[in-house]
C-alpha positions, -999 to +999 in steps of 0.1 A: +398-808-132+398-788-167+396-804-193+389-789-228+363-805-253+378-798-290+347-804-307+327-780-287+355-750-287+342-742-321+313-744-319+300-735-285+301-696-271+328-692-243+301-696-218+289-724-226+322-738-233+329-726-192+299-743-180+304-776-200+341-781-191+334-770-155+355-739-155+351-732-116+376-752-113+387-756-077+426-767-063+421-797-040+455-793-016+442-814+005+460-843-009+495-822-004+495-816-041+483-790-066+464-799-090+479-787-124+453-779-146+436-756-117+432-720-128+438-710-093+463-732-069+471-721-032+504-728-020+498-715+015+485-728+040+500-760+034+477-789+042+484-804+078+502-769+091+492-757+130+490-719+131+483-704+166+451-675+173+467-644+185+500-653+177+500-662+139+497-652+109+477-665+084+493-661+051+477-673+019+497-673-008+477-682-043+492-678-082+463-674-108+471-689-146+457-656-166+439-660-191+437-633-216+397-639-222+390-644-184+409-615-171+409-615-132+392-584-118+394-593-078+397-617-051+383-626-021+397-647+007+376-666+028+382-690+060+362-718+075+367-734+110+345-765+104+357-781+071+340-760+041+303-759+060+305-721+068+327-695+056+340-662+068+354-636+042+390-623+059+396-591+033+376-559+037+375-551+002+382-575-024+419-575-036+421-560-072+454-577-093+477-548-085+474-548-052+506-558-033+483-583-012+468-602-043+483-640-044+498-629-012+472-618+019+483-620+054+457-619+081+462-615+118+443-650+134+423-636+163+406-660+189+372-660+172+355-651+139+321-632+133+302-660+110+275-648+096+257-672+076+252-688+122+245-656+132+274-651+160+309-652+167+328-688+169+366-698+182+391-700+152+406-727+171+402-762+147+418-787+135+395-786+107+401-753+092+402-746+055+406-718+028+389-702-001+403-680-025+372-666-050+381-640-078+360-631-103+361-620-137+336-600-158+339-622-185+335-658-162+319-668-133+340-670-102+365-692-099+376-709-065+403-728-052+399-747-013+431-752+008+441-786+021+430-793+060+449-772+087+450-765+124+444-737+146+451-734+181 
């Protein structure tokens, strides 16, 4: 959660400010519900939805509040099939803000994902999949929202 500490804002530099307020702030959905101070909140997937590999598509669907100090330069979009242990970045290329697929990136779900960080390829079939949308700013470090729970099968 945000939260801003009056006494420090004038007296503390911007970063430090960030790092004392914990300014990677991350959207929990995982309750159903956004939280509202979040810079970043996912909307899509909803928590508890079933998608099907090789039929589906996954679409996440984020909004960013903007900041005019923290200006967005990118996102990423990541996906894990084992509840946040290990996670596999879906774009290419990170998604610059005007790019039609920023806050909205559809990816094709296929039967199994490349994970690096295990060294080999794993089924995207899970009732405990989750996702991560980074972007990062020059000015901040990154900020990351995590998706509720849902299913693929």
């Amino acid at each position: 959660m945000l939260m801003e500490i009056p006494y420090l804002k004038s007296f503390a530099p911007k970063f430090l400010l960030a790092a004392a307020v914990g300014l990677l702030a991350a959207c929990d959905s995982s309750t159903g519900g956004a939280d509202s101070s979040a810079i970043i909140t996912i909307s899509s997937p909803a928590a508890g939805s079933t998608l099907k590999a090789g039929v589906d598509s996954l679409a996440v669907k984020w909004t960013v509040k903007q900041d005019p100090v923290k200006v967005v330069d990118a996102a990423d979009i990541l996906l894990s099939v084992d509840g946040g242990k290990n996670w596999t970045i879906l774009n290419g290329a990170s998604i610059p803000p005007e790019s039609p697929k920023f806050g909205n990136y559809k990816y094709s779900i296929p039967d199994s994902l490349n994970v690096i960080s295990l060294g080999h390829k794993v089924s995207v079939k899970s009732s405990n999949c989750q996702v991560k949308v980074m972007e990062y700013s020059t000015q901040d470090p990154d900020l990351i929202a995590v998706s509720g729970v849902f299913t693929i099968n």
